[in-house]
FITORDREN-802952 format. One record per residue: residue in one letter; x, y, z of N, C-alpha, C in turn; residue number from 0. Coordinates in steps of 0.05 Angstrom, whole numbers, plus 32768, in hexadecimal, padded with zeros to 4 digits. Layout:
# residues N
> aa/n_u/n_v/n_w/ca_u/ca_v/ca_w/c_u/c_v/c_w/i
> A/X/Y/Z/X/Y/Z/X/Y/Z/NUM
...
# end
This chain:
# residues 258
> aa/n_u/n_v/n_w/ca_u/ca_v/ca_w/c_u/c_v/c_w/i
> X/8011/7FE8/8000/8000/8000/8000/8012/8019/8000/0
> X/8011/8028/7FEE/8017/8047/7FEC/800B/8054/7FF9/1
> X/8027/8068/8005/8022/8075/801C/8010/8095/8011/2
> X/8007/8094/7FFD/7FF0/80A6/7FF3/7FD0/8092/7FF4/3
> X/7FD6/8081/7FF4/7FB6/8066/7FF2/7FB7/806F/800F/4
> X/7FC6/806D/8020/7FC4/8068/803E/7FBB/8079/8048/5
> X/7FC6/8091/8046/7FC3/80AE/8050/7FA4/80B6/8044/6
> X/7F99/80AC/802F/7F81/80B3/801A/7F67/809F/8035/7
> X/7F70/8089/8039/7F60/806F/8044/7F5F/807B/8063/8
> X/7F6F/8081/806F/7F72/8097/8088/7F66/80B2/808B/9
> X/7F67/80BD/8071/7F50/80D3/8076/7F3A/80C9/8071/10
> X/7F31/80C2/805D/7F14/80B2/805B/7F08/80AA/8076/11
> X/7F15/8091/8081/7F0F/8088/809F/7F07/80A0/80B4/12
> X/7F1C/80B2/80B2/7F17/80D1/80C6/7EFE/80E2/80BF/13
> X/7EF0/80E1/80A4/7EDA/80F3/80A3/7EC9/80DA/80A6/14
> X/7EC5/80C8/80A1/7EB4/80AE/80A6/7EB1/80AC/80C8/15
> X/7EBD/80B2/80DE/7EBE/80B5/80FC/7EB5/80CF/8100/16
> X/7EC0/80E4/80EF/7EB7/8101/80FB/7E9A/8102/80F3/17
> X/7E97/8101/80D9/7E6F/80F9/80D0/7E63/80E9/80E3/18
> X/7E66/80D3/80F1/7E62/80C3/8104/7E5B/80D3/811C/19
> X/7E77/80DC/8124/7E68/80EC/813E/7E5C/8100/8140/20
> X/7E5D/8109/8126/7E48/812D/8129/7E33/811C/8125/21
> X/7E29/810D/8120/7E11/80FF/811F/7DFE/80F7/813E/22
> X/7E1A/80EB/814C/7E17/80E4/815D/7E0C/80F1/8180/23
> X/7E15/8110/8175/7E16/8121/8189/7DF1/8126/8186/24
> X/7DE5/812B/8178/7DCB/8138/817B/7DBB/811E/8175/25
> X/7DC8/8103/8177/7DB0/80EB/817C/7DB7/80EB/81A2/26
> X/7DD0/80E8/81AC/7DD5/80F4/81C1/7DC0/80FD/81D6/27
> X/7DC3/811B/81C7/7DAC/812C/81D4/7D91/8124/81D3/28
> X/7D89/811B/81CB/7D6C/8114/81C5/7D63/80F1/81CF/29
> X/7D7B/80F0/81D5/7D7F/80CD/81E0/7D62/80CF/8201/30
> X/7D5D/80E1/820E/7D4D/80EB/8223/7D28/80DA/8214/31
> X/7D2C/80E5/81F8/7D0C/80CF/81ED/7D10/80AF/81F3/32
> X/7D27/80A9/81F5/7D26/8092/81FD/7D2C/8082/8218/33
> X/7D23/808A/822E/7D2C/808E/8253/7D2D/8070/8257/34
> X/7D1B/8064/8242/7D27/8040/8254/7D44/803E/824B/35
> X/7D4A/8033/822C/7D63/8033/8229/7D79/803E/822A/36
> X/7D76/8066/8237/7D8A/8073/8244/7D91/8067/8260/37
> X/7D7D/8066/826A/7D7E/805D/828A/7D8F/803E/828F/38
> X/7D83/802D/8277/7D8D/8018/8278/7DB2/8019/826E/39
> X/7DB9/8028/8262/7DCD/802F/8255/7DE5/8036/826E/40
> X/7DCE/804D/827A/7DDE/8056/828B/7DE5/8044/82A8/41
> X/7DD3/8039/82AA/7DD6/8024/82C1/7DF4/8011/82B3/42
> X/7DE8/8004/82A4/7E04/7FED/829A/7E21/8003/829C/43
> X/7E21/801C/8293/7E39/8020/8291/7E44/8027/82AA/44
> X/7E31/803B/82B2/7E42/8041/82DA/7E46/8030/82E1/45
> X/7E39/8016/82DE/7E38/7FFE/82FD/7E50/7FF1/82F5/46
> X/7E53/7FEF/82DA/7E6F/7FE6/82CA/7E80/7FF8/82D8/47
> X/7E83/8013/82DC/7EA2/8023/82DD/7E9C/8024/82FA/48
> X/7E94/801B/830A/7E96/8021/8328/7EAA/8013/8338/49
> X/7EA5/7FF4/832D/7EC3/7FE9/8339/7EE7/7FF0/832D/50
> X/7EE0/7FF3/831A/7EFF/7FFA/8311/7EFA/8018/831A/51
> X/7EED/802C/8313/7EEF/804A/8324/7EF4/8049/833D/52
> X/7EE7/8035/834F/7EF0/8037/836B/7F0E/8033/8371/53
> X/7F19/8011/8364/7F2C/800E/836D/7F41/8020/8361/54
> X/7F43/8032/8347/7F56/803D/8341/7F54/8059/834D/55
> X/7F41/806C/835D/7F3F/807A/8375/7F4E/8070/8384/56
> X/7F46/8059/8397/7F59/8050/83B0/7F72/8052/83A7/57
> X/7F81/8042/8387/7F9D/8048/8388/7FA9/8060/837D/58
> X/7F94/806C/8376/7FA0/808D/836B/7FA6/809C/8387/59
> X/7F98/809D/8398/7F99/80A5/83AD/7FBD/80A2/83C0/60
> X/7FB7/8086/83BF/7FD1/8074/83D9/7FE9/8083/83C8/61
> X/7FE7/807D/83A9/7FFE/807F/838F/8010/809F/8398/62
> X/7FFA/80B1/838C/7FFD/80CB/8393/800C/80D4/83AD/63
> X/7FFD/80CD/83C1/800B/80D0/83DC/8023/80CD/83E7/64
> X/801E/80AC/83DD/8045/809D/83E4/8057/80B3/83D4/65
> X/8053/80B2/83BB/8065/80C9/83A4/8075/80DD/83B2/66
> X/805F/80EA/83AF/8060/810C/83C3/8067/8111/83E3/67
> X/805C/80FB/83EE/8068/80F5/840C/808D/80F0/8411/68
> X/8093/80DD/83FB/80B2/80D1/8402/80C5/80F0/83EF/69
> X/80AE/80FF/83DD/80C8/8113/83D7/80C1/812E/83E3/70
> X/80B5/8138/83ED/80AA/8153/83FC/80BC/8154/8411/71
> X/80C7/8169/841D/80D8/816A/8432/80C5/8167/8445/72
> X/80D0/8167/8465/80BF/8161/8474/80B1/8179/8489/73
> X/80BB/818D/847F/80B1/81AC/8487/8099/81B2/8478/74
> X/8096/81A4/8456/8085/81AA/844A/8067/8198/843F/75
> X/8066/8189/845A/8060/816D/8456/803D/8176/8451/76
> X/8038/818A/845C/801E/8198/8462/8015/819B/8449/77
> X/8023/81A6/842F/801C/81A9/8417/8016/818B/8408/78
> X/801A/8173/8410/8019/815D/8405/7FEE/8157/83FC/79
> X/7FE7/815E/840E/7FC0/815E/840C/7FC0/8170/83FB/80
> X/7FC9/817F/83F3/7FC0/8195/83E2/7FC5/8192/83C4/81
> X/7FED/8186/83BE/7FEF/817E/83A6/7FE1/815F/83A2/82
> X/7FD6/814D/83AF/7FCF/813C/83A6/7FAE/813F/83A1/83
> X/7F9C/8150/83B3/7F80/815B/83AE/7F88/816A/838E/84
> X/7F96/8171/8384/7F9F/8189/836E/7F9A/8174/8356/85
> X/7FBB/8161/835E/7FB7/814A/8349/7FA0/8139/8340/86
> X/7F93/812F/8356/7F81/811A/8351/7F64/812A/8344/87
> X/7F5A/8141/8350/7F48/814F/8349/7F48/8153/832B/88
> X/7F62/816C/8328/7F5F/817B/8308/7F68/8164/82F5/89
> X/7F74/8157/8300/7F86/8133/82E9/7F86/8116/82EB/90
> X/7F91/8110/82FF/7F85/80F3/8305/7F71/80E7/8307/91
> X/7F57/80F9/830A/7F3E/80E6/8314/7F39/80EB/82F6/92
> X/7F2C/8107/82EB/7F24/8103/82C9/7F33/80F4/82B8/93
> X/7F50/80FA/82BA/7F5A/80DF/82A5/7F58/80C9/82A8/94
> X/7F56/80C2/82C4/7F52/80A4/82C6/7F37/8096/82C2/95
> X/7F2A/80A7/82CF/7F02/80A1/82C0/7F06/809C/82A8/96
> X/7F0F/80A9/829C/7F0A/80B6/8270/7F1F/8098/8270/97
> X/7F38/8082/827A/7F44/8072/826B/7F37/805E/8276/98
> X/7F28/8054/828E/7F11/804A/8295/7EF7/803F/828A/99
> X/7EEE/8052/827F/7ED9/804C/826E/7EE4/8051/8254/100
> X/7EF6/804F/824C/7F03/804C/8232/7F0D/802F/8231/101
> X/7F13/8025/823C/7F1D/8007/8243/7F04/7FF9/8245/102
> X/7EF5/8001/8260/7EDB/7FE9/8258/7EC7/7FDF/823F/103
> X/7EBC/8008/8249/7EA0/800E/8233/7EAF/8015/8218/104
> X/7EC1/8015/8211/7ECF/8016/81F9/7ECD/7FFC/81EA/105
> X/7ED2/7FE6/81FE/7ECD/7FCC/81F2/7EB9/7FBE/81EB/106
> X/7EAF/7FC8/820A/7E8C/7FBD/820D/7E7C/7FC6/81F3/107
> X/7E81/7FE4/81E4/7E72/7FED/81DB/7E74/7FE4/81B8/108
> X/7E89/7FDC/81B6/7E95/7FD4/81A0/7E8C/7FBA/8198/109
> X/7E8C/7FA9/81AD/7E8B/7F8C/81A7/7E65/7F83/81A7/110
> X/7E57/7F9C/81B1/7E3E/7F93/81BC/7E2E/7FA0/819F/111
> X/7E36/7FB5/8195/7E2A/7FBD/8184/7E38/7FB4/8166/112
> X/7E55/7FA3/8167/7E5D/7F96/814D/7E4D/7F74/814A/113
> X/7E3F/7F77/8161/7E34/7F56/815D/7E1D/7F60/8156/114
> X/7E08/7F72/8161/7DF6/7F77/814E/7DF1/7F80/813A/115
> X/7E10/7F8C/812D/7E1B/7F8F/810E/7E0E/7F77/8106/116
> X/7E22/7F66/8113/7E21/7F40/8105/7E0D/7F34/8106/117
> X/7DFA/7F41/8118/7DEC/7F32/8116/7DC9/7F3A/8107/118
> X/7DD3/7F57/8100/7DBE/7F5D/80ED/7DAC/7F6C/80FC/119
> X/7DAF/7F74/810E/7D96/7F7F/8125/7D96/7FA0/811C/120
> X/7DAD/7FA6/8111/7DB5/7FBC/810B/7D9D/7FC5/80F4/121
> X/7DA5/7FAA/80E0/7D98/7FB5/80C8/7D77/7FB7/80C7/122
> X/7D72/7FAB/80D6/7D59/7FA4/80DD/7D4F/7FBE/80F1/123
> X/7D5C/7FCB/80F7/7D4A/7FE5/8103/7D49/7FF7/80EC/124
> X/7D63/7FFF/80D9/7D60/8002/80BF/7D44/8003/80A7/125
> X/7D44/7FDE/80A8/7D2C/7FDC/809D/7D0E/7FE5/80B1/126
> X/7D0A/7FE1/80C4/7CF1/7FE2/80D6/7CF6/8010/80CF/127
> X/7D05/8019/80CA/7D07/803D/80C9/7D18/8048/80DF/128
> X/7D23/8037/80E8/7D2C/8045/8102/7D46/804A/8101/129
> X/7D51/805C/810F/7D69/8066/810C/7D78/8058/8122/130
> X/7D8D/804A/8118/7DA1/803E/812C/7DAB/8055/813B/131
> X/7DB5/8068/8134/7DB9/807F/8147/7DAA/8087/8155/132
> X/7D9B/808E/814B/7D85/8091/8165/7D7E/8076/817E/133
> X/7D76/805F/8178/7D6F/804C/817C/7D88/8043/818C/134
> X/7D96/803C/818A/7DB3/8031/8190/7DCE/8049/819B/135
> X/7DD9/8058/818C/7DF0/8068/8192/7DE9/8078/81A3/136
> X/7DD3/808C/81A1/7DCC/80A0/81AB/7DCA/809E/81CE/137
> X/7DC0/8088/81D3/7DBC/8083/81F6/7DD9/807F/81FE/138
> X/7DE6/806C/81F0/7E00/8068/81FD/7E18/8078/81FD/139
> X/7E12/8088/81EC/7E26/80A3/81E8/7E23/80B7/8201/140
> X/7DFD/80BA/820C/7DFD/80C9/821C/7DFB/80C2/8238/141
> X/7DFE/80A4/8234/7E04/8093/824C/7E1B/80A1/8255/142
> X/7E36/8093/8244/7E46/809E/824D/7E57/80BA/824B/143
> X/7E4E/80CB/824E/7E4A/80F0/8246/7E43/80F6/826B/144
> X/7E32/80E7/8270/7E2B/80E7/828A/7E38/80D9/82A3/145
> X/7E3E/80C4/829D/7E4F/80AB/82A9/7E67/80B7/82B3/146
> X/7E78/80C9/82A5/7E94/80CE/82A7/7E96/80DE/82B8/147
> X/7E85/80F3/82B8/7E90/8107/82D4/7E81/80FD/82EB/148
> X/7E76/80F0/82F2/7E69/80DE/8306/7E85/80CA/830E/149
> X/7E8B/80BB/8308/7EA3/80AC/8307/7EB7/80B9/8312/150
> X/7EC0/80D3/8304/7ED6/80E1/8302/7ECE/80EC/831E/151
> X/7EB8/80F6/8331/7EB5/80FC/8348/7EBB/80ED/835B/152
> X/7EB0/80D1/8354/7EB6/80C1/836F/7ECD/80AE/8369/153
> X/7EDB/80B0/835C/7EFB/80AC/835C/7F03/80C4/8364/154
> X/7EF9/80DE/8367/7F0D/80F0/8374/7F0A/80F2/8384/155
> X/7EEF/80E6/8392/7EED/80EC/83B8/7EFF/80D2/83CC/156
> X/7EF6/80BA/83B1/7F0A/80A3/83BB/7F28/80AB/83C0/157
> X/7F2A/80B0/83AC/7F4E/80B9/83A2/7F59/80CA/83BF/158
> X/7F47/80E4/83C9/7F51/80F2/83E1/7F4A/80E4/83F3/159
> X/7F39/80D5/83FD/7F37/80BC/840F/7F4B/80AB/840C/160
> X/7F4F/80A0/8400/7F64/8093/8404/7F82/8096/8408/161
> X/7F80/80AE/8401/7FA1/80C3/83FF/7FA4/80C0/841D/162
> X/7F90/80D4/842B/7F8D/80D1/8449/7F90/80AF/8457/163
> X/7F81/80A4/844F/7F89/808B/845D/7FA6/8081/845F/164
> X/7FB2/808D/8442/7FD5/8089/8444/7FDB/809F/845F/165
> X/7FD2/80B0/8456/7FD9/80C6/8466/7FE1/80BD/848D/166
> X/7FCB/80B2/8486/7FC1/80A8/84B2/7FD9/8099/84A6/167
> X/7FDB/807A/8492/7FEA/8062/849A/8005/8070/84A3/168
> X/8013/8083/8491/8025/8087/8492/8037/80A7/849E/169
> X/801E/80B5/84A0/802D/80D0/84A4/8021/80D0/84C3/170
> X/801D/80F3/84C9/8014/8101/84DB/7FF3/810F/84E3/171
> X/7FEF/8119/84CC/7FD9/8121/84CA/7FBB/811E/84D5/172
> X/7FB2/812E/84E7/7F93/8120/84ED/7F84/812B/84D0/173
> X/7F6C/8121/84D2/7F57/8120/84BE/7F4D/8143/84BC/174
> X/7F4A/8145/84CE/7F3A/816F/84CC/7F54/817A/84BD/175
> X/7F76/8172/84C2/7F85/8184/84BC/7F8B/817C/849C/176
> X/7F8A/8166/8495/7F93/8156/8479/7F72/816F/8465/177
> X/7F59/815C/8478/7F4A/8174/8468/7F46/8188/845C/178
> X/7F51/819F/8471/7F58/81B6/846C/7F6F/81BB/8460/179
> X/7F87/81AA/8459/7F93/81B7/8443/7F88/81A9/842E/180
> X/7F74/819B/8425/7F6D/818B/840E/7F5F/81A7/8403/181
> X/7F4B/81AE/8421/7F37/81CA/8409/7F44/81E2/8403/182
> X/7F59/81ED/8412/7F72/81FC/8405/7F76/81F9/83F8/183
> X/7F80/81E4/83ED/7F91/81E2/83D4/7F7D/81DC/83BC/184
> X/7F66/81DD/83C0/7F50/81D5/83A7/7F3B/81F1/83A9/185
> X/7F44/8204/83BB/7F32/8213/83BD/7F45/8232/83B9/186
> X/7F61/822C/83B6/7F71/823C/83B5/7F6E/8254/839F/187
> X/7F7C/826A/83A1/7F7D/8279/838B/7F88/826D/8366/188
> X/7FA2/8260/8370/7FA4/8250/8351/7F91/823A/834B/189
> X/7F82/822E/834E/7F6D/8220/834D/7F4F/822B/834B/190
> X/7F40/8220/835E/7F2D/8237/8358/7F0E/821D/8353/191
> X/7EF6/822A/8353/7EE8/8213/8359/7EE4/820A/8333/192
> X/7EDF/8228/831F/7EE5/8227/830C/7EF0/820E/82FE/193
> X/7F0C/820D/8302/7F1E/81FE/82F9/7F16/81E2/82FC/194
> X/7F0D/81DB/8319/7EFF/81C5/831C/7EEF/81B1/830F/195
> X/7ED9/81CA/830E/7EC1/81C8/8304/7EC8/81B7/82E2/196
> X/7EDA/81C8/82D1/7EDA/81CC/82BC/7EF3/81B2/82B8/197
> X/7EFB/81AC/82CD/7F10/8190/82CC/7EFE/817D/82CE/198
> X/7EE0/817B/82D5/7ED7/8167/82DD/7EC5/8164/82C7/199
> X/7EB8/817D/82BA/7EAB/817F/82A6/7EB7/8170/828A/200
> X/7ED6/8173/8283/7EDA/816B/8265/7EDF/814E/826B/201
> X/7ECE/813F/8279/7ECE/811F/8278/7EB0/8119/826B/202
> X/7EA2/8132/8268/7E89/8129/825C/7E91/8130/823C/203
> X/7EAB/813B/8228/7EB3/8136/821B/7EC7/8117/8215/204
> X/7ED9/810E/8229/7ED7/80F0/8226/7ECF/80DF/8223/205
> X/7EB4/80E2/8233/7E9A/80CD/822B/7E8E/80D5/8212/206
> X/7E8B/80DE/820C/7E8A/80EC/81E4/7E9E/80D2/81D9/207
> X/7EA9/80DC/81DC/7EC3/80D2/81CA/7EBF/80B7/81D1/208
> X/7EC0/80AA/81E8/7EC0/808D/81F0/7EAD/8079/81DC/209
> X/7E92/808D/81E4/7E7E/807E/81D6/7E7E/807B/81BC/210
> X/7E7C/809C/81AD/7E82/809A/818E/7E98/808C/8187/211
> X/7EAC/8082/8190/7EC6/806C/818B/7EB3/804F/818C/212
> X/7EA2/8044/81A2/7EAC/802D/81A0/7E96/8026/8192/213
> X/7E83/8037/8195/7E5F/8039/817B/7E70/8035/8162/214
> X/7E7E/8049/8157/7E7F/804B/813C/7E96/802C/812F/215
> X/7EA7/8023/814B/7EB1/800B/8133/7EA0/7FF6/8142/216
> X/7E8C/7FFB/814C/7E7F/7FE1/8152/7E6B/7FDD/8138/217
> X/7E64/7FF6/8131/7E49/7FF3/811A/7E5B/7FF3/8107/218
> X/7E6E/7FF7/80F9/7E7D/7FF2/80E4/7E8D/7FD4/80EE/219
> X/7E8B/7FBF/80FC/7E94/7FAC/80F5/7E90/7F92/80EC/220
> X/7E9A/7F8D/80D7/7E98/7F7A/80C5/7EAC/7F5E/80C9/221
> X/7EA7/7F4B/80BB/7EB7/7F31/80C0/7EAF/7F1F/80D9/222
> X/7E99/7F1D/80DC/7E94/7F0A/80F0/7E9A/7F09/8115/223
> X/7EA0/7EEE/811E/7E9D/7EF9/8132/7EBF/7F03/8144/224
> X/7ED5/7EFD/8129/7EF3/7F12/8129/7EE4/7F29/8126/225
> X/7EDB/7F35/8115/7ED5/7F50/8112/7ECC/7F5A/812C/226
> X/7EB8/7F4C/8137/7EA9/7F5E/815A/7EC8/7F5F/8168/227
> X/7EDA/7F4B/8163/7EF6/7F4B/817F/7EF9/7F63/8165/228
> X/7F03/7F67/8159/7F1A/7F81/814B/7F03/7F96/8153/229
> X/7EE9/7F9A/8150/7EDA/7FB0/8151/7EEA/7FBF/816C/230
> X/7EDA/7FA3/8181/7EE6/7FA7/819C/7F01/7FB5/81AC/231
> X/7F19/7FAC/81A2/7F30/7FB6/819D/7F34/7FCB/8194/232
> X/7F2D/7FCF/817E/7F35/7FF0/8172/7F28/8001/8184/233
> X/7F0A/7FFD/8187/7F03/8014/819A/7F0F/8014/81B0/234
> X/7F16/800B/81C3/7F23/8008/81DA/7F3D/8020/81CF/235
> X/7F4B/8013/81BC/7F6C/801D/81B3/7F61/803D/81AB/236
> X/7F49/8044/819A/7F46/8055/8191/7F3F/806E/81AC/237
> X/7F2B/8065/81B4/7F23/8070/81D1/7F35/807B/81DB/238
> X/7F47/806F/81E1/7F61/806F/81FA/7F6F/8086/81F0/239
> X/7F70/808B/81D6/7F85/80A0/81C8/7F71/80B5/81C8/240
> X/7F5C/80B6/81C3/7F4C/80C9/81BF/7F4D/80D8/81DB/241
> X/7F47/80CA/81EC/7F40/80D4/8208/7F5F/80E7/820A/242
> X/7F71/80D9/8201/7F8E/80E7/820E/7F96/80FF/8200/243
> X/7F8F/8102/81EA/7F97/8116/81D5/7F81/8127/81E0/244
> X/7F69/8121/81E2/7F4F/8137/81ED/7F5D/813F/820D/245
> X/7F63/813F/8219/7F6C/8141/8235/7F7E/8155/822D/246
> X/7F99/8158/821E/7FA5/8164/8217/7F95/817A/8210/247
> X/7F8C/817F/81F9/7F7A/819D/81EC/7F6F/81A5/8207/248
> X/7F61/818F/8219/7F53/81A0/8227/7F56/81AB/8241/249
> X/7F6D/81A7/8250/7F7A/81AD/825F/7F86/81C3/825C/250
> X/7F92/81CC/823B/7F98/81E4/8236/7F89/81FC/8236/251
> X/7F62/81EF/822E/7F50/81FF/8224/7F49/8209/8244/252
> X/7F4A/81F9/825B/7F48/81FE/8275/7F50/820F/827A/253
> X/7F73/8211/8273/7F84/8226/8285/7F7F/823D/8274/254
> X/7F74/823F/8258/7F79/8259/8254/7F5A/8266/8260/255
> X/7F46/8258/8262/7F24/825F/826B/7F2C/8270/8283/256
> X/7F3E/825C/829E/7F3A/825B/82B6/7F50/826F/82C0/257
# end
């Protein structure tokens, strides 16, 4: 293959995903006409990211702490609740939600809607008039649009829970004083509730991205029941990049807002 076929086959693919998800965004919105299969959507996907959100809270938490504990001098040990409330808040908890449900529901979503590729269920709402987008993409897109900063919260209350619990195992600190530098340092002048807010907010762009990833190679896959594992895979692989490259732009778009 010539690296002009390739580059030609690569753009094609890129407006074939970008058509996809502008599609996707206003079946999305309107996904609310359909409250059983949102609800139901939404149930499968939280109850899915709760156990891996929990336990990667508890070790974002311990992770962070040990870090910052063994290199902080010991005059400045007081600032340790504050850079790890900083970290886990504005970075750790959203990126880890957004590679979270990029790993599961990336797969899940891929493999569940490439078998009803295969298995024709697709075409058949088709024929009956109905729009697979509507019908199908639209709930699970806004499933998870919703899912993520939900997630991304209670991995960050875990995450400072558990920081503290390193905190007792290993340091000084009572609980009122660890507190109070946690809301300092998140309530501070360089921070700000703003910043927060708006760190916690661009995970409902992840879940965008998550869904329209693992929807669009699930309904485009072909070849049987290899095709649902490759559907499955790519979205996962695709997801994962998407989320990271979006994190980037939007971290930037943060600091210049905030």
């Amino acid at each position: 293959m010539s690296t002009v076929t390739f580059m030609l086959q690569l753009l094609e693919s890129l407006g074939r995903f970008t058509h996809f998800a502008l599609r996707a965004l206003p079946a999305a919105l309107l996904a609310w006409r359909r409250p059983a299969e949102f609800v139901r959507q939404l149930y499968l996907i939280w109850l899915g990211a709760i156990p891996l959100g929990v336990i990667a809270g508890l070790a974002l938490g311990f992770i962070t702490w040990i870090h910052l504990h063994g290199v902080v001098e010991p005059h400045l040990r007081e600032k340790v609740p504050e850079i790890v409330a900083i970290a886990i808040v504005l970075e750790f908890a959203p990126l880890g939600a957004g590679l979270i449900l990029a790993g599961r529901s990336g797969a899940s979503l891929g493999a569940e809607l490439g078998s009803m590729k295969q298995g024709e269920q697709i075409d058949a709402l088709e024929v009956l008039g109905l729009s697979p987008m509507t019908q199908l993409v639209g709930p699970r897109v806004l499933a998870c649009m919703i899912t993520l900063p939900l997630l991304t919260i209670l991995m960050a209350y875990i995450a400072i829970g558990s920081s503290y619990l390193a905190e007792y195992l290993g340091g000084t600190m009572s609980w009122p004083l660890y507190r109070t530098c946690v809301l300092r340092g998140l309530t501070g002048p360089s921070i700000g509730i703003v910043k927060i807010i708006l760190s916690t907010l661009k995970t409902v762009a992840f879940g965008y991205l998550v869904a329209v990833t693992g929807c669009y190679f699930g309904m485009n896959a072909t070849g049987g029941t290899e095709g649902v594992g490759r559907a499955a895979t790519r979205g996962v692989v695709a997801s994962i990049f998407l989320v990271l490259v979006a994190n980037v732009f939007l971290v930037k778009l943060i600091e210049m807002i905030s």
